[in-house]
DODO-967811 format. One record per residue (C-alpha): residue number from 1; residue in three letters; x, y, z. Coordinates in Angstrom, 3 decimals. Example, Ala and Ser with C-alpha at 12.3 -4.5 7.8 and 13.67 -1.06 7.14 Angstrom:
2
PT    n  res         x         y         z
PT    1  ALA    12.300    -4.500     7.800
PT    2  SER    13.670    -1.060     7.140
This chain:
170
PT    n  res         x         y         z
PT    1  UNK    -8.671    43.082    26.375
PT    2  UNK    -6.653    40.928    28.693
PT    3  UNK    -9.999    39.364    29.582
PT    4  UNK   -10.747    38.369    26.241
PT    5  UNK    -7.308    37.053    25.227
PT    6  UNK    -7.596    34.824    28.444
PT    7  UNK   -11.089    33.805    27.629
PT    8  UNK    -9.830    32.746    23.765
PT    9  UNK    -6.772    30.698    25.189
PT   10  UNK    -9.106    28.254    26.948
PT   11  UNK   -10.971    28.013    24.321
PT   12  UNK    -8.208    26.932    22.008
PT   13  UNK    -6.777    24.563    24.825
PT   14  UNK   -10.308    22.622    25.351
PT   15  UNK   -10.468    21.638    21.890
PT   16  UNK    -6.821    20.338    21.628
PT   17  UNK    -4.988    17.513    24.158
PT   18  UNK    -3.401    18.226    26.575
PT   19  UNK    -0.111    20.589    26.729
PT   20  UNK     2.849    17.645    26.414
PT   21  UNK     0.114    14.702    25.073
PT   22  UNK     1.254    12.609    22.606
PT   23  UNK    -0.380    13.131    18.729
PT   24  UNK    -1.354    10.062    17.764
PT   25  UNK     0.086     8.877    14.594
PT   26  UNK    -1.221     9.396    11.045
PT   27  UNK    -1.644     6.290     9.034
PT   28  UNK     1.156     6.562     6.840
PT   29  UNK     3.486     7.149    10.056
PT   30  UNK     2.075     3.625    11.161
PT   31  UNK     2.943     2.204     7.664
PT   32  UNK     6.458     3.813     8.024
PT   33  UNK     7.221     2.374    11.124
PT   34  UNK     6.685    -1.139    10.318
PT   35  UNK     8.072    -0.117     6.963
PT   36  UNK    11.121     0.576     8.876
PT   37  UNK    11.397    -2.225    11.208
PT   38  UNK    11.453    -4.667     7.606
PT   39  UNK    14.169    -2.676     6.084
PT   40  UNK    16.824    -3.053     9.183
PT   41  UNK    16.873    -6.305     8.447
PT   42  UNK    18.553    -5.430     4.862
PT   43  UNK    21.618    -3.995     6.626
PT   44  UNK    21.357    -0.695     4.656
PT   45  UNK    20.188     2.511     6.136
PT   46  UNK    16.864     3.746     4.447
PT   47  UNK    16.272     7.874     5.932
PT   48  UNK    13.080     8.109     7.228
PT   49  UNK    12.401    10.911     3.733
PT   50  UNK    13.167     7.845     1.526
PT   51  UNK    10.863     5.499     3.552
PT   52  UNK     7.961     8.000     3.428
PT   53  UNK     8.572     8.017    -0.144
PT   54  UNK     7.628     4.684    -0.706
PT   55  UNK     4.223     4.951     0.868
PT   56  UNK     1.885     6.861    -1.140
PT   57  UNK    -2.363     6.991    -1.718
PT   58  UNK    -3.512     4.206    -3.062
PT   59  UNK    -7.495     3.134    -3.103
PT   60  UNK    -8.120     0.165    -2.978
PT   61  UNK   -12.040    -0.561    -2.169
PT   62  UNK   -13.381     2.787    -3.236
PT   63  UNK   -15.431     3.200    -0.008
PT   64  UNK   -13.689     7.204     0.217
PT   65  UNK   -11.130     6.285     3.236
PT   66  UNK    -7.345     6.896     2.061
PT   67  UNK    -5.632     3.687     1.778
PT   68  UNK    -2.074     3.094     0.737
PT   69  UNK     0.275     1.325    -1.634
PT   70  UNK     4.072     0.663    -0.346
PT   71  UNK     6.479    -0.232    -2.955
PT   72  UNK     9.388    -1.554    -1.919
PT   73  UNK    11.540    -0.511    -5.695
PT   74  UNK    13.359     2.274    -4.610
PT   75  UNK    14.780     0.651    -1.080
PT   76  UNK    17.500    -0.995    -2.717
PT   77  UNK    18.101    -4.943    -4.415
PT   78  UNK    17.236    -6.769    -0.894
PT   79  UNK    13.284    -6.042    -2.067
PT   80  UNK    13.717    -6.576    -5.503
PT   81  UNK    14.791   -10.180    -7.867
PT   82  UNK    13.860   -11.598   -10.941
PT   83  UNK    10.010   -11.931    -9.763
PT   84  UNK    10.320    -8.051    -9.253
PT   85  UNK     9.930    -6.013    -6.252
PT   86  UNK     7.784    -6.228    -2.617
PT   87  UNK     4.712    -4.130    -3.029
PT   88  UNK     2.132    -4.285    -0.409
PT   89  UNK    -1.356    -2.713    -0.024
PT   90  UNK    -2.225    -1.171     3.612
PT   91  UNK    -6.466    -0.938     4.155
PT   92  UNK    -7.327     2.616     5.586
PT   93  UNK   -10.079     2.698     8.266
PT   94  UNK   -12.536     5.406     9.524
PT   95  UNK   -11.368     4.812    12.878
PT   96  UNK    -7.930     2.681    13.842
PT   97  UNK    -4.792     2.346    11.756
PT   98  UNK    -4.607     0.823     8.360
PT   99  UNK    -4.050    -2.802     8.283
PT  100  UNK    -2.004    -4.773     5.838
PT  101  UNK    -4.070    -7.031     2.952
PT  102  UNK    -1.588    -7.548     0.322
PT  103  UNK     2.449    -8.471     0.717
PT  104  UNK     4.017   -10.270    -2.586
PT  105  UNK     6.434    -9.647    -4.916
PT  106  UNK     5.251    -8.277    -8.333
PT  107  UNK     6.712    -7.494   -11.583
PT  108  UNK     4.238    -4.870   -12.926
PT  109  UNK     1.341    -3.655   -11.931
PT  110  UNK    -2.286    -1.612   -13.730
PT  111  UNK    -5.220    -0.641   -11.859
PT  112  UNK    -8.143    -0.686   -13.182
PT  113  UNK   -11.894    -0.381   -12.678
PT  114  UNK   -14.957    -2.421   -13.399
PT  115  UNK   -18.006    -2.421   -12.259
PT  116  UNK   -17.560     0.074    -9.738
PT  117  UNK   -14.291    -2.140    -8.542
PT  118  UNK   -11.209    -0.878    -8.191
PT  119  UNK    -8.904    -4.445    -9.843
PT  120  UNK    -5.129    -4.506    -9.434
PT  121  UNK    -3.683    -6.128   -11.843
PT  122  UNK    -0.392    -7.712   -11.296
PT  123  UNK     2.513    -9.179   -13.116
PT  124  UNK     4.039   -12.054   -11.133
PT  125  UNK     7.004   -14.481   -11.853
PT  126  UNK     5.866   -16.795   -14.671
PT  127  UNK     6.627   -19.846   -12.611
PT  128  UNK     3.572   -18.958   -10.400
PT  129  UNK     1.799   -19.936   -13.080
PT  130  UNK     3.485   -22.776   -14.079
PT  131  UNK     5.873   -21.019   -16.592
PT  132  UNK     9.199   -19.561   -16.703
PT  133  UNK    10.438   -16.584   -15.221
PT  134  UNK    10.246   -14.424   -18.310
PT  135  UNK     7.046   -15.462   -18.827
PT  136  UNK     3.512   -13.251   -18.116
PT  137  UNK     2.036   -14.595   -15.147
PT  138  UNK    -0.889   -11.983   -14.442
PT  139  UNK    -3.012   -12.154   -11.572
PT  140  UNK    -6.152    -9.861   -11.242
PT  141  UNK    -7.127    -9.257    -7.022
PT  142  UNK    -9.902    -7.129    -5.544
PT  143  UNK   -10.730    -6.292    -2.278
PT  144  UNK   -13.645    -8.617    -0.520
PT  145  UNK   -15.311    -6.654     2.284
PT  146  UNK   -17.028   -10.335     2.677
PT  147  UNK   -13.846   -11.929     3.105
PT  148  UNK   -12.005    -9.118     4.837
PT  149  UNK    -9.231    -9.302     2.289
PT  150  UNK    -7.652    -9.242    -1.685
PT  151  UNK    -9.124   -11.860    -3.637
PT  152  UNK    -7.750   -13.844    -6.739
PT  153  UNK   -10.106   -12.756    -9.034
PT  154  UNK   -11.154   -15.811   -11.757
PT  155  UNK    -9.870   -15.464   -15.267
PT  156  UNK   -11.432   -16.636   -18.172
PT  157  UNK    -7.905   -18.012   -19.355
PT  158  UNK    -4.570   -18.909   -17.774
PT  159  UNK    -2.127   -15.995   -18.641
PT  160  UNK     1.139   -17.541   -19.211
PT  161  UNK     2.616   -16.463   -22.370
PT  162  UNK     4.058   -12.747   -23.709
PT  163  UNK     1.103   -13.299   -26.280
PT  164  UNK    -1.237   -12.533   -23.714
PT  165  UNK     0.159    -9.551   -23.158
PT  166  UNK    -0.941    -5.956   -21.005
PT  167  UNK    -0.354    -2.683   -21.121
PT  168  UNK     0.806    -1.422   -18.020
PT  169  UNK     1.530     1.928   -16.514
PT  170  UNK     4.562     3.281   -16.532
């Protein structure tokens, strides 16, 4: 029996690292860390339960790897003004952390998909588009495997006004 207990223990320990090796991270621990390292510079303390909270699934190219949204909302005014909050979009890879393609501030947000795309579509300030802050000012982006990147989609009409209105999630 001894034999056999032996015998399974090696087992187990050849498929695993080493005894005292270092996991490597997950991808949303990599997205909390540099999470982290942007909200020190707000002078407030953010627990690491909080941070984690802010980074949740979020596809973005539909290619079945887990990528992630971080919205900044819940960390306090220092991410947030008239123009709304930080929200940024981290690219998941097969192999390799996730990578950040997106980083603005954004008032509102629905995703959407055509086409087999997966379109965010965002609610900036209304002076990005030449308005007032009040103002709709949307902006529809998609990821560009091409370009390596989220792309301003074209629009067949500058949104400016509350007429042109969306309905967004809630």
């Amino acid at each position: 029996m001894r034999l056999g207990t032996t015998a399974t223990l090696i087992a187990f320990a050849a498929l695993g690292p080493p005894l005292g090796a270092a996991h490597p991270a997950g991808p949303k621990a990599v997205i909390a860390k540099a999470v982290t390292r942007e909200v020190r510079q707000d002078f407030s303390k953010h627990g690491q339960a909080v941070i984690l909270a802010t980074i949740t699934p979020r596809d973005i190219n539909a290619d079945g790897i887990q990528d992630w949204q971080v919205d900044y909302s819940s960390l306090g005014s220092a991410w947030c003004g008239t123009g709304g909050c930080r929200y940024q979009l981290w690219l998941g890879r097969e192999n390799g952390a996730p990578f950040l393609v997106f980083d603005r501030q954004m008032r509102e947000l629905k995703v959407v998909r055509r086409k087999g795309r997966v379109i965010f579509v965002f609610d900036f300030h209304g002076s990005e588009c030449g308005g007032f802050g009040s103002e709709a000012c949307l902006g529809e982006f998609s990821w560009s495997a091409k370009r390596g990147r989220m792309v301003l989609l074209p629009t067949p009409k500058k949104h400016t006004s509350i007429s042109d209105t969306i309905v967004f999630d809630q």
